[in-house]
C-alpha positions as CSV (number, residue, x, y, z in Angstrom):
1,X,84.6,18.8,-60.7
2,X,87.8,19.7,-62.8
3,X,91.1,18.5,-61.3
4,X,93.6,21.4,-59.7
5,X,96.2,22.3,-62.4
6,X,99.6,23.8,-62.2
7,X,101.3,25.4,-65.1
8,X,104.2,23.7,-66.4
9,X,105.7,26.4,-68.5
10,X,104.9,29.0,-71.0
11,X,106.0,29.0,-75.1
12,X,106.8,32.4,-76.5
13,X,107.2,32.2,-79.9
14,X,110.1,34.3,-81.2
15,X,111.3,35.3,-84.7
16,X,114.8,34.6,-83.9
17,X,116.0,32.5,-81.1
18,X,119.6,33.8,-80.6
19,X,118.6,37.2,-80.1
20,X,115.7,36.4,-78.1
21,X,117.8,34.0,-75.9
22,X,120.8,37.2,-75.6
23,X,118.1,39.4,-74.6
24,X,117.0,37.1,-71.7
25,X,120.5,37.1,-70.9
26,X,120.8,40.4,-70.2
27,X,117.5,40.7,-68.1
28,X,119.2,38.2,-66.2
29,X,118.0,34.6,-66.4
30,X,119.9,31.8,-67.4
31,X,119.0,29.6,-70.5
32,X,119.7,26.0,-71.5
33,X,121.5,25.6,-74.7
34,X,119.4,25.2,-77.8
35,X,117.6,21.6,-77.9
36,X,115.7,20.8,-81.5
37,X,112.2,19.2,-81.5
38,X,111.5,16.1,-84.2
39,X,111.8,17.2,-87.6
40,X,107.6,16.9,-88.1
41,X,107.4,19.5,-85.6
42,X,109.9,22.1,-87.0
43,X,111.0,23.8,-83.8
44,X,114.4,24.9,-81.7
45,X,113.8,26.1,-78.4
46,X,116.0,27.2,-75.5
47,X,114.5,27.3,-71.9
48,X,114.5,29.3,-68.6
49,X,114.1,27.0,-66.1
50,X,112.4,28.3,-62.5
51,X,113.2,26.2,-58.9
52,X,109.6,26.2,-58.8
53,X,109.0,23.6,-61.3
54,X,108.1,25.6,-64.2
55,X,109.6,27.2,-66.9
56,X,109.2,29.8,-70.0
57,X,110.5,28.0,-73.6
58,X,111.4,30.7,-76.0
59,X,110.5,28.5,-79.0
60,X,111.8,29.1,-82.6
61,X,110.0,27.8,-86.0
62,X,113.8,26.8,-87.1
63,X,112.9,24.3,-89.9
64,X,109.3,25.4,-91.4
65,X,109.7,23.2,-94.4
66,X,109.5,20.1,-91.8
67,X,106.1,21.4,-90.1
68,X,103.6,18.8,-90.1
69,X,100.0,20.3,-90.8
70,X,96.9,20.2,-88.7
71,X,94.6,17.3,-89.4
72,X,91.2,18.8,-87.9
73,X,89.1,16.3,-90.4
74,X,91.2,12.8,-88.6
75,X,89.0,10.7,-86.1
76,X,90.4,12.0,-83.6
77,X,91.4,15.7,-85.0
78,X,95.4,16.0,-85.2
79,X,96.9,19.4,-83.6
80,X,100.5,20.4,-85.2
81,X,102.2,22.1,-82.6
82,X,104.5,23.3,-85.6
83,X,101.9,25.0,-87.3
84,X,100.3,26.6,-84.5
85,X,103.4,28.2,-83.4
86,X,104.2,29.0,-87.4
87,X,100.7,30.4,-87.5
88,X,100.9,32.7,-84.8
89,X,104.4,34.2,-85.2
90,X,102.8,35.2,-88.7
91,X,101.4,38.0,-86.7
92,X,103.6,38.6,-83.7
93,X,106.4,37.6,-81.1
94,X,104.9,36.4,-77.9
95,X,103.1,34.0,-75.4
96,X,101.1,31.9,-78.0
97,X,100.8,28.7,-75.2
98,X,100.1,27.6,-72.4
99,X,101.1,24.4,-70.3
100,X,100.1,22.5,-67.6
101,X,101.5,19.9,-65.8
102,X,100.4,16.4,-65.9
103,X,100.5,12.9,-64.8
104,X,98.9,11.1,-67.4
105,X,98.4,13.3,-70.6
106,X,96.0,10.2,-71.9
107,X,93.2,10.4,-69.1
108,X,93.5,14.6,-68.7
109,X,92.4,14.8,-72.5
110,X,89.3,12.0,-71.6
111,X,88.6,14.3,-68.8
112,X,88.7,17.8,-70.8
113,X,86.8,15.9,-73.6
114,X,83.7,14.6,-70.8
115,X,84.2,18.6,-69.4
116,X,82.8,19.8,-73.1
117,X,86.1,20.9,-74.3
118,X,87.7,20.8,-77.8
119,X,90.3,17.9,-77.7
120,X,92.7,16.3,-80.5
121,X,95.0,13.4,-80.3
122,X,97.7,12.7,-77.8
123,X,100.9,13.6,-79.1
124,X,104.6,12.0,-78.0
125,X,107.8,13.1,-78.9
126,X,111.5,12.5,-77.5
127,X,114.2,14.7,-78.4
128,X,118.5,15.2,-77.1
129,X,119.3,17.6,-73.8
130,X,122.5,18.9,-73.2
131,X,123.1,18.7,-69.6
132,X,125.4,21.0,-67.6
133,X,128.4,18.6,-67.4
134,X,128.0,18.7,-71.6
135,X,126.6,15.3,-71.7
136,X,123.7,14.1,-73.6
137,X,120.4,12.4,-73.0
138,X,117.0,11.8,-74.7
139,X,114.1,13.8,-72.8
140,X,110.6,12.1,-73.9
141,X,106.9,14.0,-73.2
142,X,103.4,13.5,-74.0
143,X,101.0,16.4,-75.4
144,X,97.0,16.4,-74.6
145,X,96.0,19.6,-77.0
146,X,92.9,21.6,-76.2
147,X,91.8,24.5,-77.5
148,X,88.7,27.4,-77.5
149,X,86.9,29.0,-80.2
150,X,87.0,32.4,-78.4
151,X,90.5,32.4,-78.2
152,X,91.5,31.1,-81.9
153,X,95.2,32.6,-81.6
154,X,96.3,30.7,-78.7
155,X,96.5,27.0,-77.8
156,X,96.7,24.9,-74.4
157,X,98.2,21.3,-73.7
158,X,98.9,19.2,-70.7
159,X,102.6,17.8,-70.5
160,X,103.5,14.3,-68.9
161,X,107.4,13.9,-68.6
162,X,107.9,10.1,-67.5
163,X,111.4,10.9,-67.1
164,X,111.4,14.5,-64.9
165,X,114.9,13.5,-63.4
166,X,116.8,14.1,-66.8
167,X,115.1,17.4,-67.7
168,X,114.9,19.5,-64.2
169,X,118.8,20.5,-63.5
170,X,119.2,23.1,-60.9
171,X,122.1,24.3,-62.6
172,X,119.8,25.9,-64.9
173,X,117.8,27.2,-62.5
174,X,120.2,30.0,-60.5
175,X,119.6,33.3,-62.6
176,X,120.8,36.6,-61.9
177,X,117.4,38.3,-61.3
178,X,116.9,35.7,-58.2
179,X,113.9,34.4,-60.1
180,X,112.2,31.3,-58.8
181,X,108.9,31.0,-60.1
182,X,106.1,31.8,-62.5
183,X,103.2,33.4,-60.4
184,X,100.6,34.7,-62.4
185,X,99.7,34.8,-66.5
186,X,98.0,37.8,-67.6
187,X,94.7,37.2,-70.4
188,X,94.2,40.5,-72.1
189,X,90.4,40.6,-73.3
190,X,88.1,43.3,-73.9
191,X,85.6,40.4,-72.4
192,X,87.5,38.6,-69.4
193,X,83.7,37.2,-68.6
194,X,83.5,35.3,-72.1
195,X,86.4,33.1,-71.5
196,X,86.1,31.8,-67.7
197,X,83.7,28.9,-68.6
198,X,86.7,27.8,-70.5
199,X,89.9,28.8,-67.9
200,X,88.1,27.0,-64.9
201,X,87.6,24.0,-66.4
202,X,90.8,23.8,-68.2
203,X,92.8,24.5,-64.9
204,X,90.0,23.8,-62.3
205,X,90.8,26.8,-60.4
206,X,88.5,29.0,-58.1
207,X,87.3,32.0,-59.7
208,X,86.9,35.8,-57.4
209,X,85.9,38.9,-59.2
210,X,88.3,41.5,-59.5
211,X,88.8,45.2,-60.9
212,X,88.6,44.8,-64.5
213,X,88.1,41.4,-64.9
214,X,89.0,38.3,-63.5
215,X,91.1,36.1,-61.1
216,X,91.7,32.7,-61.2
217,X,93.3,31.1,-59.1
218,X,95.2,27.3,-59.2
219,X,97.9,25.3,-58.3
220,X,99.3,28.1,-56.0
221,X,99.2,30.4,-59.0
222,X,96.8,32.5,-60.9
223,X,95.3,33.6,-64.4
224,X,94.4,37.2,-64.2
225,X,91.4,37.5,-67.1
226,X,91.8,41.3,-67.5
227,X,90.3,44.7,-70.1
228,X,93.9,45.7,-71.7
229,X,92.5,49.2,-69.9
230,X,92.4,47.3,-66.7
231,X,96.0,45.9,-67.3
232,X,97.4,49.1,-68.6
233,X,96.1,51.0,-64.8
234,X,98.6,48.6,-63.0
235,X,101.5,47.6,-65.4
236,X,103.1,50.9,-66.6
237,X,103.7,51.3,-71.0
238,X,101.4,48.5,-71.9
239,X,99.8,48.8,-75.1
240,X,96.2,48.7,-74.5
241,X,95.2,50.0,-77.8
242,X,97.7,47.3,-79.5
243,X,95.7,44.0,-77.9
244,X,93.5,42.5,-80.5
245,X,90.3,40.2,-79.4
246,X,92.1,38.8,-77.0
247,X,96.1,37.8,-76.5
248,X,98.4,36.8,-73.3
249,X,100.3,39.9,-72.3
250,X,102.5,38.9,-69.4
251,X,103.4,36.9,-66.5
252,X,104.3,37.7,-63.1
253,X,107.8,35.8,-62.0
254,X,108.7,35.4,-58.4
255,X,112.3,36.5,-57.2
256,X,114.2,36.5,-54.4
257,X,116.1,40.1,-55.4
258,X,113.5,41.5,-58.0
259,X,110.7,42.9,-55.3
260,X,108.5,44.7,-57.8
261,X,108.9,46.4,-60.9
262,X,108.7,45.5,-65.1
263,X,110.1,44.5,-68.1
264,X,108.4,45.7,-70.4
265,X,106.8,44.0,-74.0
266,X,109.3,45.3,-75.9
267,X,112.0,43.9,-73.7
268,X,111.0,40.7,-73.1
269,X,110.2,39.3,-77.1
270,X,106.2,40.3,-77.0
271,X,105.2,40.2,-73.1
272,X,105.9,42.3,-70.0
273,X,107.3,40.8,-66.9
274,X,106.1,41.7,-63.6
275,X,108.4,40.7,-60.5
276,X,107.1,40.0,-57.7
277,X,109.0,39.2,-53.9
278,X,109.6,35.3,-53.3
């Protein structure tokens, strides 16, 4: 059986990271100042950081003549996280990963590999966090890639930190909107059914039918495979007729002030925001 996954965060991809980062501001959440990835991977990102333990990272393609290239012919196959993120804001701002935690990125990609799934080689990187009392220190992770042929736009990765204490600050983690926690991600398919072989045994949750679609459930959250028709009935202005083959379209954030309600696509840099009561 799969292990029980959490996510870890969420990368939206964004045209412009200032403006992306201002309009968080004003919905109310507060950001960490802009960090830079490694040069090979060609990326700026600023984060919102949840007291939950898991974050969004409004990610930027900052440097694109840096971006290291996919290797999918190298024993293993080499995943750029650059050009992933470079590939898909060719088409639009929005959720284009997503990330769950783990303890040891190294076995979780053996594991996904003996489960059937597409795997590439590990990938580490450190790079400089500005912590709140303006100092400086070096925040280091490990990447397990995976990804699906039936959902060729988006990309998945487990994330080992082996030094969590520099990188969670609860400083960051007080916003406005009372937010706490990432709840829910919402899959928008016109065939929730065709991607649950993959979800369940990427985040070896439990799977219950549900109007439109699919539930599944993990880690005390839950991926809601849904018909954009089926999203659009409970999530007022979504686009249905704008989803192609099949796209993230949301999460669902926990607050402590925030007991219902939306921010819509257009608001939130390519994904509506559902809250939902702590």
């Amino acid at each position: 059986m799969p292990i029980e996954r959490s996510v870890d965060h969420i990368v939206v991809a964004v045209g412009n990271l200032d403006s992306a980062a201002a309009r968080y501001e004003t919905i109310g959440f507060k950001l960490t100042p802009r960090a830079s990835h490694p040069l090979n991977m060609g990326t700026s990102n600023r984060l919102v950081q949840f007291a939950g333990r898991n974050f969004i990272e409004l990610l930027e393609v900052d440097r694109p003549g840096g971006v290291e290239d996919h290797d999918f012919d190298a024993v293993p196959p080499k995943f750029s996280f650059g050009a992933h993120n470079q590939e898909f804001l060719a088409g639009r701002n929005g959720i284009s990963m997503m990330v769950l935690t783990s303890g040891d990125a190294r076995a979780d990609l053996k594991e996904y590999e003996a489960l059937g799934l597409q795997t590439y080689a590990p990938f580490d990187f450190e790079r400089k966090a500005r912590l709140p009392d303006g100092s400086e220190v070096t925040v280091a992770f490990s990447l397990g890639f995976v990804t699906s042929p039936a959902l060729p736009d988006l990309a998945f990765f487990v994330c080992q930190q082996p030094a969590p204490e520099y990188f969670w600050k609860p400083d960051y983690q007080a916003h406005g909107n009372g937010a706490r926690s990432i709840v829910a991600v919402y899959l928008a398919s016109e065939d929730p059914d065709a991607h649950v072989g993959f979800f369940t045994r990427l985040t070896g949750g439990a799977l219950e039918e549900i109007d439109g679609g699919q539930r599944i459930a993990f880690g005390g959250q839950e991926l809601l495979l849904m018909t954009p028709e089926a999203i659009r009935a409970v999530v007022p202005g979504f686009r249905a007729d704008q989803v192609g083959a099949a796209e993230f379209a949301g999460l669902a954030i926990s607050s402590t002030t925030m007991a219902s309600g939306f921010v819509p696509a257009d608001g939130a840099c390519g994904l509506f925001i559902e809250w939902r009561s702590a």
